[in-house]
C-alpha positions in Angstrom: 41.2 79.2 10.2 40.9 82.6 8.5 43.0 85.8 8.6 42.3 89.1 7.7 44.5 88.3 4.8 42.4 85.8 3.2 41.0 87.9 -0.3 44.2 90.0 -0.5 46.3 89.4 -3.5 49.7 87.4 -3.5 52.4 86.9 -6.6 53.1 84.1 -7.3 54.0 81.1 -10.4 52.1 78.6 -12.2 53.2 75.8 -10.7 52.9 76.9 -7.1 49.2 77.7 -7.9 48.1 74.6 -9.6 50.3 72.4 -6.4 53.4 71.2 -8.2 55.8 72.9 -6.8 55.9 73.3 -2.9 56.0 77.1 -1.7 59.6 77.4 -0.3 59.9 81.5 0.4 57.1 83.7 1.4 57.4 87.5 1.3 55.4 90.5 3.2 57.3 93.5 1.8 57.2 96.7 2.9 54.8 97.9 0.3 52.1 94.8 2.3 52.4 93.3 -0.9 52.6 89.6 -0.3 55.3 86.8 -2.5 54.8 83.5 -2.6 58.2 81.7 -4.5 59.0 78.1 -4.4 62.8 76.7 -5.2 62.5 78.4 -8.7 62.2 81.5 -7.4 60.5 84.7 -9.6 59.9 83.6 -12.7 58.7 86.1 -15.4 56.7 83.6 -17.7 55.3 81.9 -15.0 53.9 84.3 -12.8 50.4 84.4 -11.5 48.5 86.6 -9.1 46.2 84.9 -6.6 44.1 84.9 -3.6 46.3 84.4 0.0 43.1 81.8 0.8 43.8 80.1 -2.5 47.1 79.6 -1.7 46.6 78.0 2.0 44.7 75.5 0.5 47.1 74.3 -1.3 49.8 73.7 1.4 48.3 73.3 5.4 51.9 74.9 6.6 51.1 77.9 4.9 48.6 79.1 8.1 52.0 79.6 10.2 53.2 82.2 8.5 49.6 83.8 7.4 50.1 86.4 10.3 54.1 87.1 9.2 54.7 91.0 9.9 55.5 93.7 6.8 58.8 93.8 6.1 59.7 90.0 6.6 60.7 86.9 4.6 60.3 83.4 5.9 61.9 80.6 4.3 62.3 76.7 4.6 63.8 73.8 2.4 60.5 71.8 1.8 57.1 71.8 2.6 58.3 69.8 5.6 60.8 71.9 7.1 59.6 74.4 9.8 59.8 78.6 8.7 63.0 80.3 9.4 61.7 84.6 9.4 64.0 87.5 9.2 63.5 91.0 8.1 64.1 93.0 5.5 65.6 96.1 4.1 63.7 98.6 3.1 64.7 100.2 0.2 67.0 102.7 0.7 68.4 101.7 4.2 71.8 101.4 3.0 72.1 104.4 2.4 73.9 106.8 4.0 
């Protein structure tokens, strides 16, 4: 399957790029820059930047959330586990 999304850019770590750590959070801000995290979360010394096709390859589960709308975070526990999405703030909604 492609997307339109395929040779865009993602953030991500080491280890989720070379497969040793499972992608657990996956983030389409509101700038349409995409985040891929696993357990570890954002690690300064470890990030990489990579290809969104790159990525899929690793992990099959990936495709589901390929299409996930700007401005939304899905999440799950394991590789396994299906996606749970919600939104996100933009920055400066809480103001007033």
């Amino acid at each position: 399957m492609t997307t339109n999304n395929d040779d865009r850019f993602i953030y991500t770590t080491r280890s989720i790029m070379d497969g040793s750590t499972p992608v657990t959070e996956v983030i389409h801000d509101w700038n349409d820059e995409w985040h891929f995290w696993g357990q570890e979360g954002e690690i300064a010394a470890e990030a990489r930047v990579g290809l969104f096709r790159e990525i899929i390859a690793t992990d099959k589960g990936l495709i589901e959330i390929a299409s996930l709308p700007m401005g939304s975070k899905a999440s799950r526990k394991n590789s396994h586990d299906n996606w749970q999405i919600t939104t996100i703030k933009k920055h400066g909604d809480d103001k007033h």
